[in-house]
C-alpha positions in Angstrom: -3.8 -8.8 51.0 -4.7 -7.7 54.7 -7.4 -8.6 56.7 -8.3 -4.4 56.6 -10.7 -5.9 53.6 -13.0 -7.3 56.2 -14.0 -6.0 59.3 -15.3 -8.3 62.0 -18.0 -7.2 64.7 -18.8 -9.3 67.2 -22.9 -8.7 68.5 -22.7 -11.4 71.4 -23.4 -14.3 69.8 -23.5 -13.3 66.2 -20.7 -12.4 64.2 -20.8 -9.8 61.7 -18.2 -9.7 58.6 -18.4 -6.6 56.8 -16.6 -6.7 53.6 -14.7 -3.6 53.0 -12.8 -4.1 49.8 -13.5 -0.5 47.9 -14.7 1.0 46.0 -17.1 -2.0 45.3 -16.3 -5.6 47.3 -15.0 -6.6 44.1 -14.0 -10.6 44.5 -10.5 -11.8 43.7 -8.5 -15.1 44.8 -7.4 -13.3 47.8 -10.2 -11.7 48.7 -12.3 -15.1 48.5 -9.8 -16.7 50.4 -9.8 -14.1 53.1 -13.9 -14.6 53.1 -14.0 -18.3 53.6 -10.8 -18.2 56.3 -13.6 -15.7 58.3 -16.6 -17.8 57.5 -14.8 -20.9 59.0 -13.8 -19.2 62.3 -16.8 -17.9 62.9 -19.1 -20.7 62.8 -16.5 -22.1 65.0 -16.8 -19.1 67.4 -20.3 -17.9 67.1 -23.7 -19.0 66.6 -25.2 -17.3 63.7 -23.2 -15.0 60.9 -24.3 -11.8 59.3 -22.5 -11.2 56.3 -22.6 -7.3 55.5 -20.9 -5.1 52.6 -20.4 -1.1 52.4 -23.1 1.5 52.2 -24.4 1.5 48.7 -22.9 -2.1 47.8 -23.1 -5.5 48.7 -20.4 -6.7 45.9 -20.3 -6.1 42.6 -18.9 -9.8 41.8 -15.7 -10.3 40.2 -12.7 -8.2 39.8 -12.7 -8.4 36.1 -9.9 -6.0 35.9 -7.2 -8.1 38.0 -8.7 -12.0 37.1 -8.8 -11.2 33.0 -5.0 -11.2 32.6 -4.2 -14.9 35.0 -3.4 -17.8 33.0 -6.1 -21.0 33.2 -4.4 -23.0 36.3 -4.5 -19.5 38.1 -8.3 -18.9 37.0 -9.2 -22.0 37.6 -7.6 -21.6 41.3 -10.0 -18.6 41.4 -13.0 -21.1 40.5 -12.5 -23.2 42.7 -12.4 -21.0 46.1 -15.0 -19.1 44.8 -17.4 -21.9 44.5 -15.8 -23.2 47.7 -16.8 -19.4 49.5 -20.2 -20.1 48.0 -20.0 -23.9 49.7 -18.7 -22.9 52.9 -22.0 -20.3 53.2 -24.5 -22.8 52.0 -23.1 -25.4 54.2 -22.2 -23.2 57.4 -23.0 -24.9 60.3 -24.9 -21.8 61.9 -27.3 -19.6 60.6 -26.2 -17.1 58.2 -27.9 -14.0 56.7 -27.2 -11.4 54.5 -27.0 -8.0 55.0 -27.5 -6.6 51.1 -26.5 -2.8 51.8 -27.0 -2.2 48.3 -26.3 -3.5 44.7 -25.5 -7.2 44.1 -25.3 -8.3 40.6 -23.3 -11.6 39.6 -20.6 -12.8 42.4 -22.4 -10.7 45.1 -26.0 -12.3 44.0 -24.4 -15.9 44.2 -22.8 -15.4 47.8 -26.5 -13.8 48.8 -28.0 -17.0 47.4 -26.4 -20.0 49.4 -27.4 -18.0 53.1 -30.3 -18.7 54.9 -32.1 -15.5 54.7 -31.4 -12.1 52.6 -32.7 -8.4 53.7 -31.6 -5.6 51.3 -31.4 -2.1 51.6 -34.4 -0.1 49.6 -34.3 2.1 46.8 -31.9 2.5 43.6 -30.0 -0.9 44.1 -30.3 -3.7 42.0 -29.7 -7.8 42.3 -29.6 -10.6 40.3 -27.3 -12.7 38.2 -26.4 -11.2 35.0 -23.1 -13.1 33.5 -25.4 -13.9 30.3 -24.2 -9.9 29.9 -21.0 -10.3 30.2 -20.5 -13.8 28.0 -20.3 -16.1 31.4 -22.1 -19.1 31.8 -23.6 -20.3 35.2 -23.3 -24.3 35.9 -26.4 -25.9 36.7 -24.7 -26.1 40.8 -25.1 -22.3 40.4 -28.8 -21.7 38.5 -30.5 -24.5 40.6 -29.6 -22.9 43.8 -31.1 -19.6 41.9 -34.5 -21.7 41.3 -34.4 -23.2 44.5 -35.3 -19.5 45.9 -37.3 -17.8 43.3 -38.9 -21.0 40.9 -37.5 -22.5 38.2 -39.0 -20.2 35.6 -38.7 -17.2 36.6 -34.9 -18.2 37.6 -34.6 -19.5 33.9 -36.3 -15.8 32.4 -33.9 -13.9 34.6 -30.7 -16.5 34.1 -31.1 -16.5 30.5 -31.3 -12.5 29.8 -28.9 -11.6 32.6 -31.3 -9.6 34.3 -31.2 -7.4 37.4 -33.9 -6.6 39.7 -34.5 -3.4 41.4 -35.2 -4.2 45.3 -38.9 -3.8 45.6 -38.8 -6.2 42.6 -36.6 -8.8 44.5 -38.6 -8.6 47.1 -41.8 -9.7 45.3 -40.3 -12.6 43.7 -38.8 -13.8 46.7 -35.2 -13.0 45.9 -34.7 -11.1 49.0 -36.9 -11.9 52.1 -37.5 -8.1 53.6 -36.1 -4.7 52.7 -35.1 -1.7 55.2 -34.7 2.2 54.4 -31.3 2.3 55.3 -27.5 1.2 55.7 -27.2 0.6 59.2 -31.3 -0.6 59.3 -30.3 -3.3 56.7 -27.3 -5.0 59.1 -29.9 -4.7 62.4 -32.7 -6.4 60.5 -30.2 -9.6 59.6 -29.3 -9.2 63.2 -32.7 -9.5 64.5 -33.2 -12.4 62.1 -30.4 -14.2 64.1 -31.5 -13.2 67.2 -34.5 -14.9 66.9 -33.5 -18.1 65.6 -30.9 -18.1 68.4 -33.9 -18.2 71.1 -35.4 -20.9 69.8 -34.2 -24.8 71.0 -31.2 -25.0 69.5 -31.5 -28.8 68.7 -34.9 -28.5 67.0 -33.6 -25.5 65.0 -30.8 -27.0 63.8 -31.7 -30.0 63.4 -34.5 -29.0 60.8 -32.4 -26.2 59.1 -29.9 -29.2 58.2 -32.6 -31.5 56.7 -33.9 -28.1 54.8 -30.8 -27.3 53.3 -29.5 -31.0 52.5 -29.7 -30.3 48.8 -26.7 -27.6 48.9 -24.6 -30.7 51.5 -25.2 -33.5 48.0 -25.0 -30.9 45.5 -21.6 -29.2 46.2 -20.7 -32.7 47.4 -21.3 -34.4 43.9 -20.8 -31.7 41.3 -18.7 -28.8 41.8 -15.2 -29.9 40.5 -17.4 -29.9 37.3 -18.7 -26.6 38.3 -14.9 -25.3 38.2 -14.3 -27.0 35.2 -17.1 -25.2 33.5 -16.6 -21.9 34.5 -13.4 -22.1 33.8 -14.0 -23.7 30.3 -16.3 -20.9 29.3 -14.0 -18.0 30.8 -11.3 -18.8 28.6 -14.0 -19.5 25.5 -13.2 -16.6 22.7 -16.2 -15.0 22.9 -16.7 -14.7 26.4 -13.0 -13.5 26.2 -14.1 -10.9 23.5 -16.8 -9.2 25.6 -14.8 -9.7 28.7 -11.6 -7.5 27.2 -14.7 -5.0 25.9 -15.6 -4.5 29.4 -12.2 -4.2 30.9 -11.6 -1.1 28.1 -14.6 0.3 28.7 -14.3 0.8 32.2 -10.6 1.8 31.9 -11.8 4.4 29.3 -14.5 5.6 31.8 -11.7 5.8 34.8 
């Protein structure tokens, strides 16, 4: 586990981390861990936070592969910092954007969710949350913040059939606030984004953007030890453990 998985840039007062986990920023205890540790020091240390991912991916959510073996106390270990990543975003101190350099299905969706604004790179790449697929359930923590963005029933259609969207699609429902051509376009838009909150009085900025996004603050506050508990709950149910194994041999099969 090395800190080579993310690479921070500093752009004066905004703080870039670019995760670099290949081949596809899959998310695993450590990984997670690392993210949040990075997340923390940075609103510390800067005043707004892009988060980036490689060219052609974002993250492709969990790391089936290495979390399908672990026993329940160490997946529900991996629960909990996961939805406490997902906290530390929605509750950052500072602005924070995402920089969606390409597909973000599941995990990479959720982390996309709890910032303050999304841009995604055009073209082939696709977004949503689609652990209905893959025999997951999302607590209600998880689908609200989902409806909170795009409406509660188009957030119900697209929670409940697992569906992805490509990016012009996103972009018309609000999933994703702008698009850009390319990889390095993508990260300078989010930058810009920052840039021009950052000239704005910082009192009156912040002050609002905390009132705004006081629902994530009493939500994560009140309900996400039952959020672990569910997730972890339905990881470990036998059907979700049945397509879950299918996966894992399918993509073994494919390698």
């Amino acid at each position: 586990m090395g800190i080579d998985m993310l690479e921070i840039i500093e752009h004066g007062k905004i703080r870039e981390i670019r995760m670099t986990r290949p081949p596809v920023n899959a998310l695993d205890t450590g990984f997670v861990n690392l993210q949040t540790q990075a997340l923390q020091e940075a609103a510390v240390c800067s005043d707004a936070i892009v988060l980036s991912g490689l060219p052609g991916i974002f993250s492709a959510g969990l790391d089936v592969v290495e979390l399908l073996p672990l026993g329940k106390d160490d997946m529900q270990d991996f629960w909990r910092v996961f939805v406490g990543l997902l906290e530390t975003i929605a509750r950052s101190p500072v602005p924070v954007a995402a920089a969606i350099t390409g597909h973000a299905p599941a995990g990479g969706a959720l982390i996309s969710l709890m910032t303050d604004y999304r841009v995604m790179s055009s073209g082939k790449y696709k977004i949503g949350l689609n652990e209905t697929r893959v025999g997951l359930v999302i607590p209600s923590l998880l689908q609200d913040a989902m409806a909170a963005v795009i409406g509660p029933r188009l957030s119900e259609k697209m929670i409940v059939a697992g569906s992805l969207l490509p990016a012009g699609e996103a972009l018309e429902v609000g999933l994703v606030d702008a698009l850009e051509d390319g990889y390095e376009e993508t990260i300078g838009h989010a930058l810009r984004w920052c840039e021009e909150l950052l000239v704005l009085p910082p009192h009156a900025m912040l002050g609002n953007r905390e009132i705004a996004r006081a629902r994530y603050r009493k939500a994560f506050s009140t309900i996400a030890a039952e959020a672990v508990t569910a997730l972890t709950d339905a990881w470990f149910s036998e059907a979700t453990q049945a397509v879950l194994h299918a996966f894992v041999a399918n993509l073994k099969n494919k390698n």
